[in-house]
C-alpha positions in Angstrom: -0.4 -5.9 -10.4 3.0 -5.5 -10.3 3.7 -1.8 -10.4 0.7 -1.5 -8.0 3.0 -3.5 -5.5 6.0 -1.7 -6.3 4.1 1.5 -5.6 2.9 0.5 -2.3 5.9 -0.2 -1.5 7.6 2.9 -2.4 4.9 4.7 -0.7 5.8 2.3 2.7 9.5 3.6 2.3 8.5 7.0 2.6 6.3 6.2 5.5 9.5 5.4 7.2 11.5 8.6 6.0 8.5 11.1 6.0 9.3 11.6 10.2 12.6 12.9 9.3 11.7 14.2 6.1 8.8 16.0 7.3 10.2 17.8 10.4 8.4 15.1 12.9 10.8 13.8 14.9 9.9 15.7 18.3 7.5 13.1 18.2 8.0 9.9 19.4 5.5 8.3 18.7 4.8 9.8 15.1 8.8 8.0 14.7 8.4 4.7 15.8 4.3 4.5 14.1 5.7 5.2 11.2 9.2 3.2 10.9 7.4 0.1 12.3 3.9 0.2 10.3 5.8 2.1 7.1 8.6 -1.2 7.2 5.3 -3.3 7.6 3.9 -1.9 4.3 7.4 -1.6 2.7 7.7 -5.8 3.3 4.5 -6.8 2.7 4.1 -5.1 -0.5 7.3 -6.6 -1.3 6.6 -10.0 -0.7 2.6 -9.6 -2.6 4.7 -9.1 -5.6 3.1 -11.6 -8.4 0.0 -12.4 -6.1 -3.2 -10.8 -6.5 -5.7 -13.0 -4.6 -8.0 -11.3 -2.1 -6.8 -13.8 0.6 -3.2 -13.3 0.0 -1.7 -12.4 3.8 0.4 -9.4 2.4 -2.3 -7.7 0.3 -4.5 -7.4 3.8 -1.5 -6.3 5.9 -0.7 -3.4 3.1 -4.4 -2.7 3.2 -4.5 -2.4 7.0 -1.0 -0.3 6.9 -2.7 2.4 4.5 -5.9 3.0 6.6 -3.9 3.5 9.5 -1.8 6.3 7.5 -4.9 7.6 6.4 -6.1 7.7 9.9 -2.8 8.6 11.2 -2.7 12.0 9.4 -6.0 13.1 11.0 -5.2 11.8 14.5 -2.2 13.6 15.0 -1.6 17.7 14.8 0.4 18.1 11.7 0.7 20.9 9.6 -1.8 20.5 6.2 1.3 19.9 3.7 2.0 17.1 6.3 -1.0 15.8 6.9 -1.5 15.5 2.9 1.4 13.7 2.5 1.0 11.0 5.0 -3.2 10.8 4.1 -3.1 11.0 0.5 -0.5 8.4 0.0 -2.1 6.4 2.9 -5.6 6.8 0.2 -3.9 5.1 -2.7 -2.2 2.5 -0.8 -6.0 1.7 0.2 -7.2 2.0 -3.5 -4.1 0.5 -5.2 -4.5 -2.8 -2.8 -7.9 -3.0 -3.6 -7.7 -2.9 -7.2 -4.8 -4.9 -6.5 -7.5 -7.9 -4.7 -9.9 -7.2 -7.2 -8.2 -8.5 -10.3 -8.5 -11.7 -9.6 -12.5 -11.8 -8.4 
């Protein structure tokens, strides 16, 4: 439970990098979607840290954060290495969340 926290939020820090890191940044609003919604992750996946419970706040915000990078990577036109790395990692912050909720069910 922990590590799966600890990933998502690792995976939220590089939603707020990937812009710069990725070559995006003649997009505005690719920037500020992913600083604001990539700090989102990166907090609430912090603060889930030793909770598990599907009604825990932080584990539905994470949840929420990863389906929009998910559906981020489709919406916009980015290049397919691009649009990997912002989908894939937005997919396993969907399934590490959920197996993250389900432990304690």
């Amino acid at each position: 439970m922990k590590t799966r926290n600890v990933l998502t939020a690792l995976f939220g820090f590089w939603f707020v990098i990937s812009p710069w890191v990725l070559g995006l940044t003649i997009h505005p609003v690719i920037v500020w979607t992913s600083l604001c919604l990539g700090m989102l992750q990166l907090c609430a996946s912090l603060l889930a840290l030793k909770k598990s419970k599907l009604n825990i706040l932080e584990n539905w915000l994470t949840l929420l954060t990863g389906l929009w990078f998910a559906i981020f990577s489709i919406n916009f036109t980015l290049s397919f290495s691009q649009t990997w790395s912002v989908g894939l990692l937005g997919i396993l912050t969907v399934a590490l969340v959920l197996w993250n909720m389900d432990t304690t069910l």
